[in-house]
N, C-alpha and C positions, 0 to 999 in steps of 0.2 A: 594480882589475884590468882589463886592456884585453880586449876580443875578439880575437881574430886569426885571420882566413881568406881565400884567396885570390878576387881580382876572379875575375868570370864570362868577363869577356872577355879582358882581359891575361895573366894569370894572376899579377900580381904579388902579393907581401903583401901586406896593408893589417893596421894595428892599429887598431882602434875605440875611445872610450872605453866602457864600459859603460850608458851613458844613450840611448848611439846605436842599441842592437840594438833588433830586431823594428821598425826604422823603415828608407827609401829614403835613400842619401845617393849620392855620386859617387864614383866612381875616383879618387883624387888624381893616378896616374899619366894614365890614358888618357881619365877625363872621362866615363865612359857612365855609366849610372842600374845601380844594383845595389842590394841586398837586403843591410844587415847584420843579421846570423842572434842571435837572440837570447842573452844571456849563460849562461844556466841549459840551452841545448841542445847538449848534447854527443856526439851521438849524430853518427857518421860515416855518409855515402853511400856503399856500395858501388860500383864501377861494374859497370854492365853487362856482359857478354862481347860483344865482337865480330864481328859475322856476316861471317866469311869470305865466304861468298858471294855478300853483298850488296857488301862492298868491290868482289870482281874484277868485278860487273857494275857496279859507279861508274864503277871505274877502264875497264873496256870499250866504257862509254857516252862517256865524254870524248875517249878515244882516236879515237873514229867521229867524234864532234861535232868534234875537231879535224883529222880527214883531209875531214871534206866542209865545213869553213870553208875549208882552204886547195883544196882540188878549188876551189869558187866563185870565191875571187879568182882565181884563174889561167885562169878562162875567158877567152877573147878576148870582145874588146868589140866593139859594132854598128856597122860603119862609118860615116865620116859622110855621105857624100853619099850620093844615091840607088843603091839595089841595081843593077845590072847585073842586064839581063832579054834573055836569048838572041836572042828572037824579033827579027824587023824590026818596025819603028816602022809602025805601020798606023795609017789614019785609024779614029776613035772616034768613033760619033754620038754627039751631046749626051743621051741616052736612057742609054746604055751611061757616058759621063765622070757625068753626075751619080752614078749608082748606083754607082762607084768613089770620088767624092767624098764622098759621103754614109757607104761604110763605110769610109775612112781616117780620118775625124772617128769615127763606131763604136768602130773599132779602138784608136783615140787614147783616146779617154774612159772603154775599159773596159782601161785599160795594156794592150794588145796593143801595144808599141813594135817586135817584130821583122816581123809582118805590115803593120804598119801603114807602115814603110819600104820591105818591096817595093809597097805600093799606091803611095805617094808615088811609085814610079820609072814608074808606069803612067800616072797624072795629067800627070807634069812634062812628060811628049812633047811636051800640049798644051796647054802654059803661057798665052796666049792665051782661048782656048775657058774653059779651067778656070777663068778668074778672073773672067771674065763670069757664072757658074754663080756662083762661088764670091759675088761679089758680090748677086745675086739670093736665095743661101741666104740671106746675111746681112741682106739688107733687108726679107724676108721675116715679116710678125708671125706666120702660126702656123708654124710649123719643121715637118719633114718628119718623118712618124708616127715615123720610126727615131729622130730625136735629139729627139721630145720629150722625154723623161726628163733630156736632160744641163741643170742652170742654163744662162741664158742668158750669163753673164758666161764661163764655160767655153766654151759654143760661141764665142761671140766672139775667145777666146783660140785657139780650136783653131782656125778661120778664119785667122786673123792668123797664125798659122804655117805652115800651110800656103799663103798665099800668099807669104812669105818662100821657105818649098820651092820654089817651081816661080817664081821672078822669077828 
């Protein structure tokens, strides 16, 4: 006499032979690991009752999870070149450009990408001056107390872009 009871995951039939209960074999249909139940247990699961209330909060949680996935993509993106900054283009002493250089790299390494672009449009003015800085951070062996923390291989990279930025 065969066993027969349905996959946990498909739910299709399966017949067993009798030798195979109370041991692991596979789905034939669908291939996952299941449990055939042994020959001599005949005893049905009841199922549970259904918590209403927990379905409409599933169902309320997903409905949210899916208005503020699509809210996200439909945000506008960072433009690409440097922010527009109102003010007129003023000279910056080298005191004042480092301390803007030093937190665009900051900004950069702790993903602050939106601040971190209007600093780039502050830097860029003085494309020049900044890369002279920017050059001296880099050849620099101890780094400045604010980017010791980041790898050097990452400052190196944040350098390297930001001179891309402002050339």
């Amino acid at each position: 006499m065969a066993i027969i009871f349905h996959c946990d995951h498909c739910g299709k039939k399966i017949e067993a032979p009798d030798s195979s209960g109370g041991k692991w074999g596979k789905c034939p249909a669908c291939h996952n690991k299941l449990y055939v139940p042994s020959p001599d247990s005949d005893e049905e699961l009841k199922l549970a009752p259904i918590d209403e209330s927990e379905e409409e909060r599933k169902k309320r949680l997903m409905a949210e999870t899916l208005k503020l996935t699509q809210d996200i993509l439909q945000e506008r993106e960072v433009p690409n070149g440097p922010a527009e900054v109102a003010e007129p283009i003023s000279e910056m002493g080298e005191r004042e450009l480092t301390k803007n250089i030093i937190m665009y790299l900051r900004q950069m390494a702790d993903d602050e990408l939106y601040e971190a672009q209007r600093t780039v449009g502050l830097i860029a003015r003085h494309g020049p001056q900044a890369a002279k800085i920017l050059n001296k951070i880099a050849l620099s062996e101890i780094p400045e107390p604010e980017l010791a923390d980041i790898p050097r291989q990452v400052l190196s990279a944040l350098i390297k872009s930001l001179r891309t930025e402002i050339s």
